[in-house]
N, C-alpha and C positions, 0 to 999 in steps of 0.2 A: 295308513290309509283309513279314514273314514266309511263304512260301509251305511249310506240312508235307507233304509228298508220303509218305501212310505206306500199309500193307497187311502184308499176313502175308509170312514167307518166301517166298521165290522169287517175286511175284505181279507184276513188271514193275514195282518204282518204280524203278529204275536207266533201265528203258527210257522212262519216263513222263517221267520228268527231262529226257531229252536230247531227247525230242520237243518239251518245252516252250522247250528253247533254239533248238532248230531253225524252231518257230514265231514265238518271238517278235522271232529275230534278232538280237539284242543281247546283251553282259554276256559271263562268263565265268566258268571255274570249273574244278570237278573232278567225276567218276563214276567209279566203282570197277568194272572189267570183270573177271567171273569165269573162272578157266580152266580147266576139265576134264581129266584126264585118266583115260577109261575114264570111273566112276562116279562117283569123287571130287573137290572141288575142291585141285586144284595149285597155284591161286595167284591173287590178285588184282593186277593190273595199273591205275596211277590215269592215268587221259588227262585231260589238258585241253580242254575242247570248243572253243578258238575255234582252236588248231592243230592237234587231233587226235594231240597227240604223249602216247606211253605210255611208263610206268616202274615198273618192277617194285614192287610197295610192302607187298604183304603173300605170305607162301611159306611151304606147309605145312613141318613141323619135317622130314620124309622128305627133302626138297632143299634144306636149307642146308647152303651149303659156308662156307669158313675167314671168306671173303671178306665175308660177310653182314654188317650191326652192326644189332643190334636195340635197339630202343626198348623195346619190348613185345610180352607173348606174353599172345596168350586161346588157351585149349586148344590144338590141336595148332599155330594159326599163330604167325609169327615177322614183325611189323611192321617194317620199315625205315628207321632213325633219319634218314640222309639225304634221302631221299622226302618224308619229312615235313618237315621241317624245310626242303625246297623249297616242298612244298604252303605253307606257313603261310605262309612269306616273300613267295610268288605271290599271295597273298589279302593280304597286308599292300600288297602295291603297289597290287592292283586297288583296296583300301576309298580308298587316298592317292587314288590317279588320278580316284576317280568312277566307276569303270567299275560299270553296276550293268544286270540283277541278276546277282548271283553263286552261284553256284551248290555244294551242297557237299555229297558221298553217300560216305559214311553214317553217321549219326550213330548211337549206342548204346549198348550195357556199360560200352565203355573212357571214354566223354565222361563218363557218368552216374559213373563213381569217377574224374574228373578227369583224364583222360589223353587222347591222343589227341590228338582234333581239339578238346579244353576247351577249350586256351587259345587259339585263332584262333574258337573259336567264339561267346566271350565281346566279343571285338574284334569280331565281325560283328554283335551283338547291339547293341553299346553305340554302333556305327556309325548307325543306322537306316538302312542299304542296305535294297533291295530282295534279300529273298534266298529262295533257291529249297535247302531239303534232303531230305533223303530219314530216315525214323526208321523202323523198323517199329512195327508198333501197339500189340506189349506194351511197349515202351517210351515210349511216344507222351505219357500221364498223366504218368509220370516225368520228361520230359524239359521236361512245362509246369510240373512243381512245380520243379523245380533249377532252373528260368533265369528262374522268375518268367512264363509268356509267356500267364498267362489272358488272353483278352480281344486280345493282340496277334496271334494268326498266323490263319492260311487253312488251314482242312486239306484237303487233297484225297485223298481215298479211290482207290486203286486196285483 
């Protein structure tokens, strides 16, 4: 089962997700925690839910330093090649292991023109794990037409 956790910006699917790991006990994954500074966001942080450990994975363009290696850039952020390339690796063990459901925020722009989280997310799809993402809702159409997922997923509205 596909579980779609979607909603408008800012509307609590990041928090909606990690209430439903904390309910159900099981599986694992990732969520993307936002971090403000002042008004703005400064930077996304991805935690793993079953050890709570966080790592830097997306940083507005105002604080990259030399040190940084990007993957990808949507508008002002700068994605983290390593990060992800942990993320993917960590989902490629959970789908080996069984571990399910798995959990994985946020899907969007970069997936929908093949980047991102595409290709671990094509491997979660062809899996049939139990899995738990987050889309927003203008994306939500788009994301059933490119993966094929009429008729497969659970949307849950926040």
């Amino acid at each position: 089962m596909i579980n779609v956790i979607t909603g408008p910006i800012n509307s609590g699917k990041t928090s909606k997700m990690i209430k439903s790991y904390e309910r159900i006990q099981k599986g694992d994954g990732f969520v993307s925690i936002k971090n403000m500074e002042r008004d703005k966001v400064h930077s996304y942080e991805i935690m793993q839910l079953s050890n709570r450990k966080k790592q830097l994975f997306i940083l507005r363009e105002d604080y990259l330093t030399k040190e940084w290696c990007e993957s990808y850039k949507m508008g002002p952020y700068s994605f983290s090649t390593p990060v992800l390339e942990h993320i993917e690796n960590t989902i490629r063990e959970l789908i080996e292991s069984r571990v399910t459901p798995i959990y994985l925020d946020e899907i969007g722009r970069l997936e929908l023109q093949n980047k991102c989280f595409h290709r671990i997310l094509v491997e979660l799809f062809d899996s049939e794990c139990e899995l738990y993402i987050t889309v927003r809702e203008d994306f939500l159409d788009d994301l059933i037409n490119k993966y094929n997922l009429t008729g497969k997923i659970n949307v849950i509205y926040v």
